[in-house]
C-alpha positions as CSV (number, residue, x, y, z in Angstrom):
1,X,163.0,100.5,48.6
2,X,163.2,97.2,49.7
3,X,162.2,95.2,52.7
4,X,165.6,92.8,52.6
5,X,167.7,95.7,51.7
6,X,167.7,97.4,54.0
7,X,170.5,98.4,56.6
8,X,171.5,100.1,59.9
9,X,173.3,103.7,59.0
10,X,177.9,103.5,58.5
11,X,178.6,103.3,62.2
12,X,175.1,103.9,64.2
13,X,175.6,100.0,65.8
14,X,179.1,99.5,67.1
15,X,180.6,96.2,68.9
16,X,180.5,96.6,72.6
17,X,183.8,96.5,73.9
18,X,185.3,93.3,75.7
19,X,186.7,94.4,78.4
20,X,189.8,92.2,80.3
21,X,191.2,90.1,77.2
22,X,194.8,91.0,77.4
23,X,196.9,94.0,76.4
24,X,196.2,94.4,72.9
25,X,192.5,95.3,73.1
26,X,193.2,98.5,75.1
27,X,190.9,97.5,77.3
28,X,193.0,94.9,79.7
29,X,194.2,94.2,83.0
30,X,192.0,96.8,84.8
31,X,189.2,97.1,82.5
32,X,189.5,101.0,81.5
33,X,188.8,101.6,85.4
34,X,192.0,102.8,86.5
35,X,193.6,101.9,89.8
36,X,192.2,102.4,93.1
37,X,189.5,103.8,94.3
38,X,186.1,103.2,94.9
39,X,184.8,103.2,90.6
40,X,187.9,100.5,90.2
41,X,185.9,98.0,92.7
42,X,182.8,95.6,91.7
43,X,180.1,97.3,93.5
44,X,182.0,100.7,94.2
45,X,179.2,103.0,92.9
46,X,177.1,105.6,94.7
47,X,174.2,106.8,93.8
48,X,173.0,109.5,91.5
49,X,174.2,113.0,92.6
50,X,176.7,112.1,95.2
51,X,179.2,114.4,95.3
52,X,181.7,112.4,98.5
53,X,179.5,114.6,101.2
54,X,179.7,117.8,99.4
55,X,176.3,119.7,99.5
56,X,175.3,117.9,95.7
57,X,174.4,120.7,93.3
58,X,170.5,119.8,92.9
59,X,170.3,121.3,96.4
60,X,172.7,123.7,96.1
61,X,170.7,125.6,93.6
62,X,167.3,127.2,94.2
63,X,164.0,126.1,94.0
64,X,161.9,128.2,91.1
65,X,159.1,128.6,89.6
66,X,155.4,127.0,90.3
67,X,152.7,126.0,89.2
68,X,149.5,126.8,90.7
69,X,147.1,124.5,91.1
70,X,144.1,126.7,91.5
71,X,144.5,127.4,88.0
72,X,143.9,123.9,86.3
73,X,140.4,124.4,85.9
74,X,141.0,127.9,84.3
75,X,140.6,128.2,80.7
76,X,141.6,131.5,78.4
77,X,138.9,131.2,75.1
78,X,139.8,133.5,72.5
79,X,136.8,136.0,71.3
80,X,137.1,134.7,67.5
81,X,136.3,131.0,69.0
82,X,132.8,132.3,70.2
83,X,131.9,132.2,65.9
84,X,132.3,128.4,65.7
85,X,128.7,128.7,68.3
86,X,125.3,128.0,66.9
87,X,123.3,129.9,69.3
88,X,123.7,133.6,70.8
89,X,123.8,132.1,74.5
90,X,127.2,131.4,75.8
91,X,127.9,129.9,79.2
92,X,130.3,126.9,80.4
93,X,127.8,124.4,79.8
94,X,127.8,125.5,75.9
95,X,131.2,126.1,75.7
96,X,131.7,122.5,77.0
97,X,128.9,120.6,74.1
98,X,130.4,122.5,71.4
99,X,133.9,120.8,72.4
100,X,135.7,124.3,73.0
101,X,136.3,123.6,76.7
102,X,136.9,119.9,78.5
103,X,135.0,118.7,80.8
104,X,136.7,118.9,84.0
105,X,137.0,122.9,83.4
106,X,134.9,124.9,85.7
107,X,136.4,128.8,84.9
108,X,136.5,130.1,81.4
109,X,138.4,133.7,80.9
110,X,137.2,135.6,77.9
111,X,140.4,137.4,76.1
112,X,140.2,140.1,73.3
113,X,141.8,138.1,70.7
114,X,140.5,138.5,66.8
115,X,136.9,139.6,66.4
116,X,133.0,139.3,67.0
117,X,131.1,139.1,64.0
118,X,127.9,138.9,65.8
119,X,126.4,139.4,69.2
120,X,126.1,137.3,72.4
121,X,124.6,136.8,75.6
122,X,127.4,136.3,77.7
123,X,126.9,134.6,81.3
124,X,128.9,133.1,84.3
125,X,132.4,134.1,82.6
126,X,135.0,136.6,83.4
127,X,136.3,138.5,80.2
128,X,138.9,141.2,79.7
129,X,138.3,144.5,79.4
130,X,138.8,144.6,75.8
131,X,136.9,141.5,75.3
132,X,133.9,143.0,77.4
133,X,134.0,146.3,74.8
134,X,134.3,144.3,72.2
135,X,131.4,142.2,72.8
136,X,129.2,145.2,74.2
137,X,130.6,146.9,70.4
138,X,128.9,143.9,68.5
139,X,125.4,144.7,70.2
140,X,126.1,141.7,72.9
141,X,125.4,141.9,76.8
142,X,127.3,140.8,79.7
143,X,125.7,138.9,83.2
């Protein structure tokens, strides 16, 4: 492949249509706008949504979902990610030096996902009850 050769895809940049020269472009007399009406005048645009005074269907429809924002600073940590540690001491401040958790987190939730191949002294963290057996299993304690 070559710099100088090469080329826009068959058909991906089209002329833009001129729009008022005559008859025989399609595209005369009114423009494509029609007659009448408030689209067929310079200007005659409302804004986004505007449905003539109708209730407009983004507030017709319900609000759902949220987000929470009590849980920003909550972290889940999977129990497999507790092998990448050097030491047998786990608390946030750890968790955060070894690059497992940001900064900014100040909860950390210990799930029973994979397995504990050694054991840990875990402190200041929540943890499932699976995760809590799990860790207790592999000779670990819990504060």
């Amino acid at each position: 492949m070559k710099l100088n050769a090469l080329r826009s895809g068959e058909g991906s940049r089209t002329k833009r249509a001129r729009v008022g020269r005559g008859i025989g472009s399609g595209l005369g007399k009114t423009c494509g706008r029609g007659h009448k009406g408030q689209k067929s005048r310079s200007g005659g645009f409302h804004k986004v949504g505007f449905e003539g005074g109708q209730m407009p269907i983004q507030r017709r429809l319900p609000k759902i979902g949220f987000r929470s924002s009590a849980n920003a600073d909550l972290v889940e940590l999977r129990l497999y990610q507790l092998n990448t540690l050097q030491g047998d001491e786990v608390n946030l401040e750890v968790l955060k030096a070894a690059g497992l958790i940001k900064k900014d987190i100040k909860r950390v939730k210990i799930v029973n996902t994979g397995e504990v191949e050694r054991s840990f002294k875990i402190t200041g963290l929540s943890l499932t009850k699976g995760a809590a057996e799990a860790i207790t299993k592999a000779g670990g304690s819990i504060e």
